[in-house]
N, CA, C and O atoms as CSV, one atom per row, in Angstrom:
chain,resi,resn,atom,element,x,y,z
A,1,UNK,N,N,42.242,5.561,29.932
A,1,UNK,CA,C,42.779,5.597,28.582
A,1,UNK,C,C,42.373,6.900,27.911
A,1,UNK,O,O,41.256,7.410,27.991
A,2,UNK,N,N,43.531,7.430,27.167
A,2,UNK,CA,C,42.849,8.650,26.737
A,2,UNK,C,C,42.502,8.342,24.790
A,2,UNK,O,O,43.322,8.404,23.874
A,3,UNK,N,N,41.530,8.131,24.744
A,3,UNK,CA,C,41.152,8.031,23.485
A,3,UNK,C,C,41.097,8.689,22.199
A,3,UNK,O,O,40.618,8.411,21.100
A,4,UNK,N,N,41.759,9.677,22.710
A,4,UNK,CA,C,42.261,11.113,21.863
A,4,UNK,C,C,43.235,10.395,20.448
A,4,UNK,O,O,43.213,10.525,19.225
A,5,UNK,N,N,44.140,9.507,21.569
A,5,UNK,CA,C,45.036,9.381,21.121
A,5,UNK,C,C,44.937,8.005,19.625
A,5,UNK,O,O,45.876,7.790,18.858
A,6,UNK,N,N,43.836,7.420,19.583
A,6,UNK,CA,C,43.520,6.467,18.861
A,6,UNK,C,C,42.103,7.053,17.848
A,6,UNK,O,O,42.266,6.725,16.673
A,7,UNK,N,N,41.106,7.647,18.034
A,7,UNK,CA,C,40.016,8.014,17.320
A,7,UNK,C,C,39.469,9.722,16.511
A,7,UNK,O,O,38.831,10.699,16.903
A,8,UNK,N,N,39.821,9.514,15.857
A,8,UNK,CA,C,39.712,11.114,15.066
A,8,UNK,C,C,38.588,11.225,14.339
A,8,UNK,O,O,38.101,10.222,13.816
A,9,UNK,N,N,38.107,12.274,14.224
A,9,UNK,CA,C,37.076,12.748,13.337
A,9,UNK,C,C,37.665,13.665,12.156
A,9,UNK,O,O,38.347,14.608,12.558
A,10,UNK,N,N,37.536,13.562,10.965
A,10,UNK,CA,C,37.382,13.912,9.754
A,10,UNK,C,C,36.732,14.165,8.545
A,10,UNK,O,O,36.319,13.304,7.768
A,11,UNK,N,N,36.641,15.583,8.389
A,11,UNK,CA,C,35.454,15.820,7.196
A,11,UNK,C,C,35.527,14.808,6.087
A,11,UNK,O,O,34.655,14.028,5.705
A,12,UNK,N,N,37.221,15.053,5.485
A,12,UNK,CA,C,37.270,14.038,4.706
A,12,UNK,C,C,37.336,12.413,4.494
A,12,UNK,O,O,37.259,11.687,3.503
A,13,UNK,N,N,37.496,12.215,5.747
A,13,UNK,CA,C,37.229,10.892,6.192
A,13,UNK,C,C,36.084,9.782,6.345
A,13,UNK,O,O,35.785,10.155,7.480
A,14,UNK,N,N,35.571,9.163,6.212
A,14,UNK,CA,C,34.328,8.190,6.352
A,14,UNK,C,C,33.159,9.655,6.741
A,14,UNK,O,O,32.613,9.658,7.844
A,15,UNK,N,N,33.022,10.227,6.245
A,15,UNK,CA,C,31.923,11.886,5.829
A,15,UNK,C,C,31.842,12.472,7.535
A,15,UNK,O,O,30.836,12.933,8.073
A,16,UNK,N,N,32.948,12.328,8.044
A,16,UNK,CA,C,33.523,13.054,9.452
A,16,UNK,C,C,33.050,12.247,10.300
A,16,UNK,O,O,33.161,12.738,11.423
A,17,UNK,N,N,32.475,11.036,10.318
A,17,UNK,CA,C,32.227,10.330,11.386
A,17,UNK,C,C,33.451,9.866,12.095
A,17,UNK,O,O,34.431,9.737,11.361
A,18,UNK,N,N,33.623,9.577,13.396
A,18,UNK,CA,C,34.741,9.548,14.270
A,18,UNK,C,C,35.127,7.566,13.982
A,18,UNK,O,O,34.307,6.648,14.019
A,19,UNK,N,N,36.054,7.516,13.818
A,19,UNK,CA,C,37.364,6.551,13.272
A,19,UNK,C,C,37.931,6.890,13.936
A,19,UNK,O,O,37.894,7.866,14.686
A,20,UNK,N,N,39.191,5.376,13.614
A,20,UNK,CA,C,39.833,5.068,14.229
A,20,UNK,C,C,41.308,5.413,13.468
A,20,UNK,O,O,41.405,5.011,12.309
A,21,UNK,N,N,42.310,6.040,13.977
A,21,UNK,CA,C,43.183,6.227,13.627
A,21,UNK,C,C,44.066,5.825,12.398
A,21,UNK,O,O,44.698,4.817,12.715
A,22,UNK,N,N,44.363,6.220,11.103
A,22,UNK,CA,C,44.722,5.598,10.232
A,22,UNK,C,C,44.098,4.591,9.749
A,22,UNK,O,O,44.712,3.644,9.258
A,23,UNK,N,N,42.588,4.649,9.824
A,23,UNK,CA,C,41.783,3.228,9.213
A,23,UNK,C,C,40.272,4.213,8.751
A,23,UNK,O,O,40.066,5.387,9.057
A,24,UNK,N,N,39.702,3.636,8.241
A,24,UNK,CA,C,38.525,3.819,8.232
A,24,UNK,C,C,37.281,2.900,8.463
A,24,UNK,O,O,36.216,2.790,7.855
A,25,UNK,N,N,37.861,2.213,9.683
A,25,UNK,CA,C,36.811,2.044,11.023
A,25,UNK,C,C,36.172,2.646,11.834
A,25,UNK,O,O,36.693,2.946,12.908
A,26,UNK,N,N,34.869,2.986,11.540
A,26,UNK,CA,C,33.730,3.524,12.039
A,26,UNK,C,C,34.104,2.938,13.677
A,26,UNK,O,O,34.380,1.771,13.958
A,27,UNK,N,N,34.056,3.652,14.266
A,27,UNK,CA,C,34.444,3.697,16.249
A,27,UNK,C,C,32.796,2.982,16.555
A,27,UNK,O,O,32.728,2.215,17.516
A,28,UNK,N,N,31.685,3.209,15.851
A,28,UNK,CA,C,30.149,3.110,16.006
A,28,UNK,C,C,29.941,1.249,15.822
A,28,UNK,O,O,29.355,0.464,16.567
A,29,UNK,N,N,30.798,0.964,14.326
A,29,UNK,CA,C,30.964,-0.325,14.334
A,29,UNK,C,C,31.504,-1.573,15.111
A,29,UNK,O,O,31.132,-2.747,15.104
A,30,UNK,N,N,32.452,-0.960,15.747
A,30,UNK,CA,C,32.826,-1.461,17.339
A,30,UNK,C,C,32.555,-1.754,18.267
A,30,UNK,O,O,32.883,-2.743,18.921
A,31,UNK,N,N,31.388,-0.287,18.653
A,31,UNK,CA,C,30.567,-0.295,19.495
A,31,UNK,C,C,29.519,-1.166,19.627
A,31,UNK,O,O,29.061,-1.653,20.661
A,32,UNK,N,N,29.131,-1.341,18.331
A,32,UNK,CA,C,27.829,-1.988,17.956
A,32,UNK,C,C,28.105,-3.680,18.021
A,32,UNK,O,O,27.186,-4.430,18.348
A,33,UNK,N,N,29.484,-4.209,17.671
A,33,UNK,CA,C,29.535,-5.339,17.965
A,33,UNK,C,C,29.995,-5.350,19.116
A,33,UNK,O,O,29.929,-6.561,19.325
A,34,UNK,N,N,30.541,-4.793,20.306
A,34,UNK,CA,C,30.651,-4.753,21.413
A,34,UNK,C,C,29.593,-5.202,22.176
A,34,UNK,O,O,29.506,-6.243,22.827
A,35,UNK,N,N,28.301,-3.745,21.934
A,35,UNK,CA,C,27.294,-4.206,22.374
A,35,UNK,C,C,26.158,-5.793,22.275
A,35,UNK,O,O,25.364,-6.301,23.067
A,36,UNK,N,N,26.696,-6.195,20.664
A,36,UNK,CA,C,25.780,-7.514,20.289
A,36,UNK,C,C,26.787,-8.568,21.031
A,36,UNK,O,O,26.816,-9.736,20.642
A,37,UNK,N,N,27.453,-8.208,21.901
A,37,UNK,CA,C,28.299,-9.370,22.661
A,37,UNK,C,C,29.309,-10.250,22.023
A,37,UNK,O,O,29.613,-11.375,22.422
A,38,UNK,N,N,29.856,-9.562,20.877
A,38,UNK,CA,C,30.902,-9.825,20.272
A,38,UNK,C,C,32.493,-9.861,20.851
A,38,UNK,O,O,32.916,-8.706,20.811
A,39,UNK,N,N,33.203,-10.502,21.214
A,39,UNK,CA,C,34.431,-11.050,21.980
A,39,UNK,C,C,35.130,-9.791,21.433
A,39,UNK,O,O,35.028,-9.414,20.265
A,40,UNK,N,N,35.850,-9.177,22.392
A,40,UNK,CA,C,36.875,-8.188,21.392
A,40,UNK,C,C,38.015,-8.944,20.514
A,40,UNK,O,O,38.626,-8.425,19.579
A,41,UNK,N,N,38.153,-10.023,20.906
A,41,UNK,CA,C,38.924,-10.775,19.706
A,41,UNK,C,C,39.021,-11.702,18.571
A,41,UNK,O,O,39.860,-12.375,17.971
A,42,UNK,N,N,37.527,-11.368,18.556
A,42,UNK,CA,C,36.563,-11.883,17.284
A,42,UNK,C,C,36.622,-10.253,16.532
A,42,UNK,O,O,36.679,-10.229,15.303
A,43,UNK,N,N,36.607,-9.042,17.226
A,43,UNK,CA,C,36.402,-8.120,16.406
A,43,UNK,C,C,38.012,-8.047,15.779
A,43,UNK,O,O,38.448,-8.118,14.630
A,44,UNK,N,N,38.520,-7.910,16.820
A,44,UNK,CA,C,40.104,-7.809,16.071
A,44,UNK,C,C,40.545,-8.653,14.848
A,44,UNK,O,O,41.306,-8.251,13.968
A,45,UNK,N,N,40.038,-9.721,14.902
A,45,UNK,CA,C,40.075,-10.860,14.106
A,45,UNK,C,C,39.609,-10.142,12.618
A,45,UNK,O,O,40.257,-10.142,11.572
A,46,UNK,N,N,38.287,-9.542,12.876
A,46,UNK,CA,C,37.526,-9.548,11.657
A,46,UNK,C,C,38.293,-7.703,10.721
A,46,UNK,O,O,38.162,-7.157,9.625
A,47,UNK,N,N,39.043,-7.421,12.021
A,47,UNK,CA,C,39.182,-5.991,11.914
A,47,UNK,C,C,40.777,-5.720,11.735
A,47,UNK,O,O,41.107,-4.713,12.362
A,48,UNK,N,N,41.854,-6.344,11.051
A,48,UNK,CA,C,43.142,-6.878,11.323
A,48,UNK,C,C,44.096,-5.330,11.496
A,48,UNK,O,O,45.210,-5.257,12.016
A,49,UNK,N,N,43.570,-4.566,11.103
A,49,UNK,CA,C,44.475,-2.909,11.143
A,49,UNK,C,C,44.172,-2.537,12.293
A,49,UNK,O,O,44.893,-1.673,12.791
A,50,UNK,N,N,42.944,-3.093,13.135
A,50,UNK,CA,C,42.736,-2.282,13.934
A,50,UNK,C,C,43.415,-2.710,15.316
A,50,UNK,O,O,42.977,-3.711,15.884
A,51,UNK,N,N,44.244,-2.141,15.756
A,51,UNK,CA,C,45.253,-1.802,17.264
A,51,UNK,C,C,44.477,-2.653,18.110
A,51,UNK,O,O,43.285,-2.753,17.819
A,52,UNK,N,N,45.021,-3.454,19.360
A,52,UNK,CA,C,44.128,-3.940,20.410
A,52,UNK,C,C,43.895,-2.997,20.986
A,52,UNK,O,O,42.752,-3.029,21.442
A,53,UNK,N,N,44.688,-1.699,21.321
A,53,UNK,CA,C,44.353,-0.644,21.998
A,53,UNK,C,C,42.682,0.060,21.467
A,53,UNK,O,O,42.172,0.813,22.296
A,54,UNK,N,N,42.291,-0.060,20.820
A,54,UNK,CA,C,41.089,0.764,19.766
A,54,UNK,C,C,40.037,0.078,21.041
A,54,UNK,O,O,39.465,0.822,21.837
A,55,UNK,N,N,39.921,-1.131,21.077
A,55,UNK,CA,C,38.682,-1.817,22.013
A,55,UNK,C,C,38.650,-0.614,23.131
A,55,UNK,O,O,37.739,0.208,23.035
A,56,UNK,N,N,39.442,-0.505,24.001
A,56,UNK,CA,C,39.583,0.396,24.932
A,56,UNK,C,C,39.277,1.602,24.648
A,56,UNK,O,O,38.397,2.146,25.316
A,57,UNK,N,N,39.887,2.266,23.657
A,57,UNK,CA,C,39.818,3.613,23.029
A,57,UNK,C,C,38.003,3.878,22.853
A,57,UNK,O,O,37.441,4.801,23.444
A,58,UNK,N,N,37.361,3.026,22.065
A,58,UNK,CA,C,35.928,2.895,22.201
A,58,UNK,C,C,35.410,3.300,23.180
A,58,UNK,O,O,34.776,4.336,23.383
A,59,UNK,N,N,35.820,2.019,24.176
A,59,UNK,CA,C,34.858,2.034,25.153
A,59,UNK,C,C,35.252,3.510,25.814
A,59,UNK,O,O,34.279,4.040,26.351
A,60,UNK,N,N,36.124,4.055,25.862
A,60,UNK,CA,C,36.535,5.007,27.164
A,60,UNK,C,C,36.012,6.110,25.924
A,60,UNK,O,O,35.882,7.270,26.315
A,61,UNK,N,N,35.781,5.910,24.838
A,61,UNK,CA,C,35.103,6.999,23.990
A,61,UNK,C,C,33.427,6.984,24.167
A,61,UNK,O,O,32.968,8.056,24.563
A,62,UNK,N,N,33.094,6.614,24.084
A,62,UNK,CA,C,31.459,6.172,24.324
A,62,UNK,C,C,31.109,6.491,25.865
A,62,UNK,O,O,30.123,7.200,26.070
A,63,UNK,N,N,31.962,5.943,27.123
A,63,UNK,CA,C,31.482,6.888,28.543
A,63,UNK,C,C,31.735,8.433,28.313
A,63,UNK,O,O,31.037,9.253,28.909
A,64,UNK,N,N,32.758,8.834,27.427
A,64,UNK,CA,C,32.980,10.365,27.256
A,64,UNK,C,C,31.857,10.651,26.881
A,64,UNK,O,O,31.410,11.497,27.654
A,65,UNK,N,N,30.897,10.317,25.831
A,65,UNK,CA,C,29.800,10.646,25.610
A,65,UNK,C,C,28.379,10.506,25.967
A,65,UNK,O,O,27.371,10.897,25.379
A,66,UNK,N,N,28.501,9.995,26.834
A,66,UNK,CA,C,27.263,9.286,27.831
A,66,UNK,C,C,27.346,10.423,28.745
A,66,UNK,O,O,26.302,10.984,29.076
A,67,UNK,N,N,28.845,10.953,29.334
A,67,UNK,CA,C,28.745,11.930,30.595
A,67,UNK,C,C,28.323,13.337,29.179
A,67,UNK,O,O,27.375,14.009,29.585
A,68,UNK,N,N,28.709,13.713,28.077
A,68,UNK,CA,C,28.037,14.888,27.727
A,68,UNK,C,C,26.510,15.316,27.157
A,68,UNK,O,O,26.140,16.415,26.743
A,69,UNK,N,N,25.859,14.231,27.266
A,69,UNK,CA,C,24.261,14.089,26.476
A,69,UNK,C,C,23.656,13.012,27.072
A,69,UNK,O,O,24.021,11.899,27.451
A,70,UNK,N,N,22.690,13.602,27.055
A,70,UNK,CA,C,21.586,13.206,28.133
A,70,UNK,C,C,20.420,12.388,26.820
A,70,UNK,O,O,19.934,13.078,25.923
A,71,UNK,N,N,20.200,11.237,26.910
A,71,UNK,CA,C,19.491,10.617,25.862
A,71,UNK,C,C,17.782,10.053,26.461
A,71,UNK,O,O,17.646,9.045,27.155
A,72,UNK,N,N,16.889,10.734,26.120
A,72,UNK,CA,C,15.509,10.648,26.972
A,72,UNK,C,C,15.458,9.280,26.951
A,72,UNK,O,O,15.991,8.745,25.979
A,73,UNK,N,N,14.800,8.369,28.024
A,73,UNK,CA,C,14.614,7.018,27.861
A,73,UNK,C,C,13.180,6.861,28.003
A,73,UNK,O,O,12.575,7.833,28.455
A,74,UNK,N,N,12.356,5.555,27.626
A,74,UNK,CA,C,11.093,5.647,27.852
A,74,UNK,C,C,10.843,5.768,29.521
A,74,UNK,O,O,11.833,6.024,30.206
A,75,UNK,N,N,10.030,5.655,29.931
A,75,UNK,CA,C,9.702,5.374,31.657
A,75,UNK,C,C,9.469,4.465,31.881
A,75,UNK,O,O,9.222,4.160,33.048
């Protein structure tokens, strides 16, 4: 999925944090209920503008950023 096509960043937008296309859904807020094991259709539910495509768009946004930064972990 190319996620280009669903998530933008904007100065003037939610203070340039990366959203979701025509919304101002934080892509981070997604993530974050993704991660707390939230059903993607409990998020959609709670999130009604937001595209079923966006779940995807996330996720394939978040490995984009995992392969460019390296995040120290404990040992």
């Amino acid at each position: 999925m190319d996620w280009r096509a669903h998530i933008v960043v904007d100065p003037t937008v939610c203070h340039g944090k990366a959203c979701f296309r025509g919304t101002r859904i934080l892509v981070s807020v997604v993530l974050d209920n993704l991660a707390a094991g939230e059903p993607a259709e409990s998020i959609l539910e709670s999130y009604p503008s937001l595209p079923r495509e966006a779940i995807g768009a996330a996720i394939s946004y978040a490995a984009d950023l995992a392969r460019e930064r390296v995040v120290a972990l404990p040992a």
